[in-house]
N, C-alpha and C positions, 0 to 999 in steps of 0.2 A: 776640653769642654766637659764638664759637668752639670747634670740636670737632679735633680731630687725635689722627690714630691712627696707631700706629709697630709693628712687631710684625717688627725684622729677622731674627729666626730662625725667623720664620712661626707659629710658634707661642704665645708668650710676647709679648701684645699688651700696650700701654701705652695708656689712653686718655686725652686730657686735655679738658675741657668747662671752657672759661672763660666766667663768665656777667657780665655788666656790670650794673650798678646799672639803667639802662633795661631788662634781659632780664628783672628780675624785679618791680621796684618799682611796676609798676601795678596789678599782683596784690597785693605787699602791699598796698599804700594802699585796694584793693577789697574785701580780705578786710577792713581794720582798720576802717571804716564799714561794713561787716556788724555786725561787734562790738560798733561804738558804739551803731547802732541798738539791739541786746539785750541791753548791756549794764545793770547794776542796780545801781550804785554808790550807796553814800549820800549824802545831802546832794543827788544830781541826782535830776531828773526821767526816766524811759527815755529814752535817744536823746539826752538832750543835757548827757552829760558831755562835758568839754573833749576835743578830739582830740589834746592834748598830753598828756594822762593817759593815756588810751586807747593812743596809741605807746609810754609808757614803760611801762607794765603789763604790753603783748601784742605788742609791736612784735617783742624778738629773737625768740618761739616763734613769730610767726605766719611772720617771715620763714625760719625753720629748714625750717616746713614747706612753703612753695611752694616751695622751692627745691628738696629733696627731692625733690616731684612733679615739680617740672619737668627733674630731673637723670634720673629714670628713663624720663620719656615721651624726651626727648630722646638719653640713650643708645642703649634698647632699638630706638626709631625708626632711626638711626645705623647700627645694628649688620642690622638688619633691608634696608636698603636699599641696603647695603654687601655683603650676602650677605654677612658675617661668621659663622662656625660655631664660634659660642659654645659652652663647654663650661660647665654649670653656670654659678653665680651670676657676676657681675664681685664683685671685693674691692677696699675701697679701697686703693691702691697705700702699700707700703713710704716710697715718693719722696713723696707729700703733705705738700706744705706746712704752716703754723699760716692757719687761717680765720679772720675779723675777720666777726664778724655783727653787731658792734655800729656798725661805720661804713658808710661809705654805697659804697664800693668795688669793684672787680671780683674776684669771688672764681673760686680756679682751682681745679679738682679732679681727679685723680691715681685711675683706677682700671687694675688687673691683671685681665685678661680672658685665658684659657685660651680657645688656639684649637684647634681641629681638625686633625690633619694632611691633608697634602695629600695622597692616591694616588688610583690608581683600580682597582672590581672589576669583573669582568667574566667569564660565563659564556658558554659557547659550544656547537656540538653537538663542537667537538672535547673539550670538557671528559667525562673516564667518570666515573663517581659508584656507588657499589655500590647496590643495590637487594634486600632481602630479602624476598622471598616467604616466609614462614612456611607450614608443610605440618598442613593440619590431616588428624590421623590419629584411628583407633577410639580409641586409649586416652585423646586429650582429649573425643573425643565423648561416650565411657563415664562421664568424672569428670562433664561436665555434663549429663548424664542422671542419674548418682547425685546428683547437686547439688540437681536438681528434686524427685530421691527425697524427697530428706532435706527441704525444704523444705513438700515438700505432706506430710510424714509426720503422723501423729498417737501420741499415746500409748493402749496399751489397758491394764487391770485383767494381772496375773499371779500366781500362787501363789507364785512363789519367784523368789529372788534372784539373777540370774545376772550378774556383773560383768565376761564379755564383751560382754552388750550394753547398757551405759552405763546399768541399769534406776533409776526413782529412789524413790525410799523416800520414807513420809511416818509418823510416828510420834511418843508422846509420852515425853517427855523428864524423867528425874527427877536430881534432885544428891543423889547418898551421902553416908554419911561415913565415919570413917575405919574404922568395923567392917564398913561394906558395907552399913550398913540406910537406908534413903530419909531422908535430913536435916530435919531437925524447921525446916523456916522457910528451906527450900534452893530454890534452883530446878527449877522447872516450868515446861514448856512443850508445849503440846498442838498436835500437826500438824505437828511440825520436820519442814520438809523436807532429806531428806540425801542424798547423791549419793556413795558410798562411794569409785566409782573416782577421785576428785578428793584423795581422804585424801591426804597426804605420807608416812606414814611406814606401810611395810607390814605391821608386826604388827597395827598396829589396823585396816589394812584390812580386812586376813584374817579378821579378828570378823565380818566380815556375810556374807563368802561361803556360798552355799546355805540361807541364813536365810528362815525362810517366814512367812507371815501370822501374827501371833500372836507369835511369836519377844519373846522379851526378849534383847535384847545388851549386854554390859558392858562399856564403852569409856571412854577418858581423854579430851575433848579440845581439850585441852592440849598432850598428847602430840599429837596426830593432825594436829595443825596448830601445831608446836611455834615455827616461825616468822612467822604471822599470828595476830596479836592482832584481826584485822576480822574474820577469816573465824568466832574463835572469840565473838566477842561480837556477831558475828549470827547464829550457831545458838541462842546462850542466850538473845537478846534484852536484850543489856546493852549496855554504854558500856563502848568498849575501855578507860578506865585500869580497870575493875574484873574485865578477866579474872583479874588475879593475886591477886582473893582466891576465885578457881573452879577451883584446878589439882587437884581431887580426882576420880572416877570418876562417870558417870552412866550412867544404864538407858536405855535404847531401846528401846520398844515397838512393831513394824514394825506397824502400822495399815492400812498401804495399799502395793502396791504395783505401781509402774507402767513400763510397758516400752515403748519407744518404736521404731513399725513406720514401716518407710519409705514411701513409697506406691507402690503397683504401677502399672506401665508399661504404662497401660491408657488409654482414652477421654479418662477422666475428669482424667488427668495431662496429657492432649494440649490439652484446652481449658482448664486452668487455667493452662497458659505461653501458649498460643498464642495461647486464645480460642475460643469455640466454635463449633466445625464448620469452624478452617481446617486440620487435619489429622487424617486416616482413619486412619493405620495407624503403625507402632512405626518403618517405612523411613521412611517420609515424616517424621516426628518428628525423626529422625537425622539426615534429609538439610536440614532449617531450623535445628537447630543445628549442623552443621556451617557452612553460608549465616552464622548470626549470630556465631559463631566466628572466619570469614574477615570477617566488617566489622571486627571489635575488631581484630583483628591489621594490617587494612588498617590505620587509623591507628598499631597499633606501627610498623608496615615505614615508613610515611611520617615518624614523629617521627626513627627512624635515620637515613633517608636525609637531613634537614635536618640532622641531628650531624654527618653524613659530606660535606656540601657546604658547610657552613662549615669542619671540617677541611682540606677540597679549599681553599679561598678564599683563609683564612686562610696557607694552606702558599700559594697563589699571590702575596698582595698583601706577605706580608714583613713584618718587626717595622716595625712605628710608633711613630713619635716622639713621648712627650705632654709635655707639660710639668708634668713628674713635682710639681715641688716647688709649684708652685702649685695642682696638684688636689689636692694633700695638704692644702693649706689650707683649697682652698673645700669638701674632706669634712670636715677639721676642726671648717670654721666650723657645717657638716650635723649636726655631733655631737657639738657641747659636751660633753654630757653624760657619752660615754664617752670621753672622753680619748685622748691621742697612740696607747698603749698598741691600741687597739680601729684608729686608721686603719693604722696597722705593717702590724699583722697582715691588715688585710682590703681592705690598698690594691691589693696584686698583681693578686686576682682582680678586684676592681672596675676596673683597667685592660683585663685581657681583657675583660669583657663590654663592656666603652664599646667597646673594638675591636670587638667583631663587630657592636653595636648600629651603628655608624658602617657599617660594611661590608655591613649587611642593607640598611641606609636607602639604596643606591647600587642594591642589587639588586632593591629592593621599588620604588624611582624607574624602572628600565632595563625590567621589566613591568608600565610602567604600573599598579601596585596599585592600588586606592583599597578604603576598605572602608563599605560601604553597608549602611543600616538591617537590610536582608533578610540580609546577613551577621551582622549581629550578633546575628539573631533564631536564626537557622538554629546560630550557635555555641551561645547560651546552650540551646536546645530539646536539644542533643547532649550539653550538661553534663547535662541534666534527664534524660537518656532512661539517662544514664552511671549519675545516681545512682539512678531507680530499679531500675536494672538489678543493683545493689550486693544490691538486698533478695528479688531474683527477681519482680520486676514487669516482665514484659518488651513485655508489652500492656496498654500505658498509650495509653489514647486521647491522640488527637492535640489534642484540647480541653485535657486536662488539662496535655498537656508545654507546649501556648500557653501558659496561665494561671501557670507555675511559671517559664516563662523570662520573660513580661512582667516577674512581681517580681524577679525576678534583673536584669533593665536596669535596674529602677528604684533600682537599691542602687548609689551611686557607686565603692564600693570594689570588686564586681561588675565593671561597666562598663570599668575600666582593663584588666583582665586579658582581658574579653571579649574586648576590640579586639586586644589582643595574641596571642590567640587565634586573631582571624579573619586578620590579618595572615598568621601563619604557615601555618594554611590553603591562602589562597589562593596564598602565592610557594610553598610546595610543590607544589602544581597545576600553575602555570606553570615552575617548574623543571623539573620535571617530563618538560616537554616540550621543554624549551632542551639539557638535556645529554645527555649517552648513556648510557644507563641500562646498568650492570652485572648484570642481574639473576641471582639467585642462591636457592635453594631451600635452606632452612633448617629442621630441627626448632624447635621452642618453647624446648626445655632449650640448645641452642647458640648461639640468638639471646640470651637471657638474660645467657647469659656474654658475648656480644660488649656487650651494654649494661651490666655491670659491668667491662667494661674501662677503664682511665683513657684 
């Protein structure tokens, strides 16, 4: 066997792996008395068909595939010991020969191998890197106190209809016709619930304003919702293709009605975020959402600062050179399915990220990163605590977020992103501490626009 590798403009490698009839021939002849053993030919007995049947039957596929195996153990080995920084798959090469599997010969094989360019990155305390403090002030303290309002709120019973405060109606539902009298075999529906401030179009709003218990109201809708067919054929309880034969007037019965109170900024609101008995009073309240306020924003301020030291890096290490026209291929070959059309357009960016992906792998290398179990536990418990924090569950036992990030490891598609996760994490940390930090005191609405900046 013979390997050679040639790659003079560093990037754009050629590999060639010449394998000899000896490199591979003892495997075939091992796999093919495999075969004969299990083999179940007619006219033989198992195991003792001719071995000259046996080779001409299974002889070229069996030799196709040890070769195959041994082409990949043999490259990837190669390439691994070489410290070659492969990019994506190897292709067989343009330059390949015609193969003869049918003789007994040395066959050569021709593969294009996408290399890595060569720079280096490097961070320093002379490197400055901005840093944003986000300023947590009363008026985000205030939305997340109305947040908790509106969350622990309940609805109570009310006389009358008020549609500034969002009240909801529940009432039964009759289909007219076209004189205005209740339709003989129309639709009914008893307890429709209905939510007026949601109507589209304002005249038939306006029908329910001040409307009180007992009230009959006369509305289209149709009209009321003259652009949803869902919203109108689950008030009636139909199948949207039959709203259009229902575009005529119905009655409203208001049955019931209910108006929904926030919850007061009391004890009882204090132990249902916090938990009970960890805060006394309305200050102390204020002062643990603001504390849980400055964590969420701690991680915003940290994801910018990794946007703004790969800006820094990237502005430092200089356009890289890839070998454009072969990753084109080996995304190609990644994407059969969407065609030339789909790698055009989404080759550009898929070079910058393989740059900064190359550039982080030098910077995650230079602080010693590694990422250990107790990392990967501690990211997914923080996705966990993330998501039930989405639903105002903010004391979630610490058994619970175990139990939810355990399942979360156990999901492989999970798992890939965890890591990428923890990664970023931790060289945030250690960055952290390598360069010199800009820091900089930010409202919520100005940091925002800086992360809608391109």
């Amino acid at each position: 066997m013979n390997i050679q590798f040639e790659a003079p403009d560093k990037i754009n490698g050629l590999m060639t792996i010449t394998l000899e009839a000896a490199d591979y021939q003892p495997e075939v002849e091992k796999t093919l008395k495999d075969y004969r053993k299990r083999a179940n030919i007619p006219g033989f007995r198992p195991g003792m068909a001719p071995m000259g049947m046996i080779k001409r039957q299974y002889g070229p596929s069996v030799k196709v595939d040890v070769v195959n195996k041994m082409l990949g153990e043999k490259l990837y080995e190669y390439v691994r010991e070489n410290k070659i920084q492969m990019l994506g798959e190897p292709l067989p090469s343009e330059k390949q020969g015609e193969l003869d599997f049918e003789g007994d010969g040395a066959l050569e094989f021709k593969f294009d191998i996408a290399v890595a360019p060569e720079f280096t990155a490097t961070l320093t305390g002379k490197d400055k890197v901005d840093y944003y403090n986000i300023t947590v002030d009363d008026k985000l303290i205030d939305q997340q106190v109305e947040m908790y309002q509106s969350r622990g709120g309940h609805y109570e019973k009310a006389e009358q209809y008020d549609p500034e405060l969002r009240d909801m109606l529940k009432g039964d539902l009759r289909e007219l016709d076209a004189e205005g009298n209740v339709k003989e075999g129309g639709i009914t529906v008893s307890e429709a619930v209905l939510m007026p401030q949601y109507i589209k179009v304002d005249d038939q709003k306006k029908l329910f304003d001040g409307a009180k218990l007992g009230d009959i109201i006369t509305f289209n809708p149709r009209k009321a919702y003259p652009e949803s067919d869902v919203e109108v054929s689950s008030l009636l309880k139909i199948q949207k293709e039959e709203v259009k034969d229902h575009e005529g007037d119905f009655t409203y019965q208001i049955t019931e009605i209910s108006r929904f109170t926030k919850a007061e900024v009391n004890q009882e609101l204090f132990d249902q975020v916090f938990g009970e008995g960890n805060v006394k009073d309305e200050q102390e309240f204020r002062q643990k959402i603001a504390a849980q306020i400055s964590t969420q924003f701690k991680s915003d301020s940290d994801y910018k600062f990794l946007l703004d030291v790969r800006k820094h890096v990237e502005k430092k290490v200089g356009k890289l050179e890839f070998p454009e026209a072969l990753l084109k291929r080996v995304m190609m070959n990644n994407n059969k399915d969407k065609g030339e059309e789909f790698v055009e357009k989404n080759f550009e960016a898929s070079i910058k990220e393989l740059g900064w992906h190359l550039i982080k792998e030098q910077l995650v290398a230079a602080q010693n990163i590694k990422v250990e179990d107790d990392d990967l536990k501690a990211v997914a418990k923080d996705a966990a605590r993330a998501q039930f924090a989405q639903y105002g569950m903010t004391n979630v036992p610490d058994e619970y977020l175990e139990n939810y990030a355990q399942e979360m490891l156990k999901k492989r598609e999970s798992v890939d992103g965890l890591v990428d996760r923890a990664v970023d994490v931790k060289l945030t940390a250690a960055l952290k501490q390598v360069v010199k930090l800009n820091e900089k005191d930010i409202t919520l609405e100005d940091f925002q626009k800086l992360l809608q900046e391109k």
